[in-house]
C-alpha positions as CSV (number, residue, x, y, z in Angstrom):
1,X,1.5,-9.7,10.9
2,X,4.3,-7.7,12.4
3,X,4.1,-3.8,10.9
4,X,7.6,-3.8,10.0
5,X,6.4,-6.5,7.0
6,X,4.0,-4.3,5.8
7,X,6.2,-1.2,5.1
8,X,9.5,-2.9,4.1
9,X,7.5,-5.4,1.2
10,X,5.5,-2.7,-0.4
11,X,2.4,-4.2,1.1
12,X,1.6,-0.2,1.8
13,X,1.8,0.7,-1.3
14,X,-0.5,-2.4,-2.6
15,X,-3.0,-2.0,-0.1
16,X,-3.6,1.9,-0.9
17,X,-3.6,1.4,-4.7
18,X,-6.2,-2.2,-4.4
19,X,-8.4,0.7,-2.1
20,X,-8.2,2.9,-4.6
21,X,-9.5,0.6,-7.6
22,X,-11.9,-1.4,-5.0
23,X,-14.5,-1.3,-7.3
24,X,-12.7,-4.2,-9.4
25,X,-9.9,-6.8,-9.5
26,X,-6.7,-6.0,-10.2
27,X,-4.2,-8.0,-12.1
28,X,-0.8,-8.4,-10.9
29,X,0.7,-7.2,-13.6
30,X,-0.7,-3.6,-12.9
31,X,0.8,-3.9,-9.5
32,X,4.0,-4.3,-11.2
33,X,3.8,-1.0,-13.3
34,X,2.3,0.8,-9.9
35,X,4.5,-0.4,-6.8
36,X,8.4,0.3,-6.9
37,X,8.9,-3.4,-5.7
38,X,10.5,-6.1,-7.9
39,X,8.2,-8.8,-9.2
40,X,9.0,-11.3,-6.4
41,X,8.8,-8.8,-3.9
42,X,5.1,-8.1,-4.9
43,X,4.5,-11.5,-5.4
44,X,5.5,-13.1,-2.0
45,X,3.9,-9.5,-0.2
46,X,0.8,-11.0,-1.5
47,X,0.7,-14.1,-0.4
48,X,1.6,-12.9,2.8
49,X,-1.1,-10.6,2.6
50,X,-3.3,-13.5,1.6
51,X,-2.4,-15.7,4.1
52,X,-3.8,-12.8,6.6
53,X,-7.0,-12.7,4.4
54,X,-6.6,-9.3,3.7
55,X,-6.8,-10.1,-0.6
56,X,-7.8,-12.8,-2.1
57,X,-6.9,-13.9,-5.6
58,X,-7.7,-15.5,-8.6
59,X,-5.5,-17.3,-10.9
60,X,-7.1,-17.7,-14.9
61,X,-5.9,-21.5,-15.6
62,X,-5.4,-21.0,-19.3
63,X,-2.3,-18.8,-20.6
64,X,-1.4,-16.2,-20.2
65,X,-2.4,-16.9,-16.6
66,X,-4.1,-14.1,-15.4
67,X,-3.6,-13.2,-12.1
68,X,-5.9,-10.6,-9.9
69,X,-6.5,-9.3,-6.6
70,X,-8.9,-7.3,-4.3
71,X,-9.1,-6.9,-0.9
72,X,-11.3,-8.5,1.6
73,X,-13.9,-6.8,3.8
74,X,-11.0,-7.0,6.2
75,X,-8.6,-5.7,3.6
76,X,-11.1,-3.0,2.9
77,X,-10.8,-1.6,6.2
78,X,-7.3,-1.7,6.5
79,X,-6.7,0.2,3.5
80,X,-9.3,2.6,4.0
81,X,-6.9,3.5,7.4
82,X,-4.0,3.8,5.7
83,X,-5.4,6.1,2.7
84,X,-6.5,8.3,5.7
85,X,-2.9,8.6,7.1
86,X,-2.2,9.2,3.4
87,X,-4.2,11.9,2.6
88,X,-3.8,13.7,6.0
89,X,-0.1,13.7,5.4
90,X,-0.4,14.7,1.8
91,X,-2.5,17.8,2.7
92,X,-0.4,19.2,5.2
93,X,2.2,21.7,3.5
94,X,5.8,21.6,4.0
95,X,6.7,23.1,7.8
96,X,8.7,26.5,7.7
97,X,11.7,27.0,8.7
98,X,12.1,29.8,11.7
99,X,14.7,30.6,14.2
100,X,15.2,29.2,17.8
101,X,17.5,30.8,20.1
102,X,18.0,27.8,22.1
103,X,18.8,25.1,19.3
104,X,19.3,27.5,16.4
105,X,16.3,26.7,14.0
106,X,13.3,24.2,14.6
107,X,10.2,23.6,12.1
108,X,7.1,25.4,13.1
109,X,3.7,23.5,11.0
């Protein structure tokens, strides 16, 4: 699964939220209130992601048609990765601005 798919679906986004609500299954509707994705968006994201058996699903046969998710083992690890790159990128605080005689200015962490 080429990287490029991941970030331009929202399959970023999915995976981090499913990691942090591992603990149960997730319906898709909540994924619609959570991911800044259109419904078809999510829903084709996660069949792709499906089809890599990083989630699996479960569809309720009786309306309203429940439909949840949760990641795989697989999935589990994935997701655990990119909550790290998350988190690390979350906690840094914004670089400052200071002078470079060469360019002018540059950002200093």
């Amino acid at each position: 699964m080429p990287f490029r798919d991941l970030e331009k679906h929202g399959a970023l986004q999915i995976l981090v939220y499913l990691f942090e609500n591992k603990a149960r299954k997730v319906n898709v509707s909540e994924l619609d209130r959570t991911v800044k994705a259109s419904r078809e968006t999510i829903l084709s994201t996660l069949e792709m992601l499906k089809i890599n058996r990083v989630i699996q699903d479960e569809v309720n046969g009786k309306f309203p048609f429940d439909h949840s998710v949760w990641l795989t083992p697989l999935g589990v690890e994935v997701a655990a990765q990119l909550k790290a790159v998350q988190s690390a990128l979350l906690g840094r605080e914004h670089p400052k601005r200071t002078p470079n005689a060469e360019s002018g200015e540059h950002f200093q962490p």
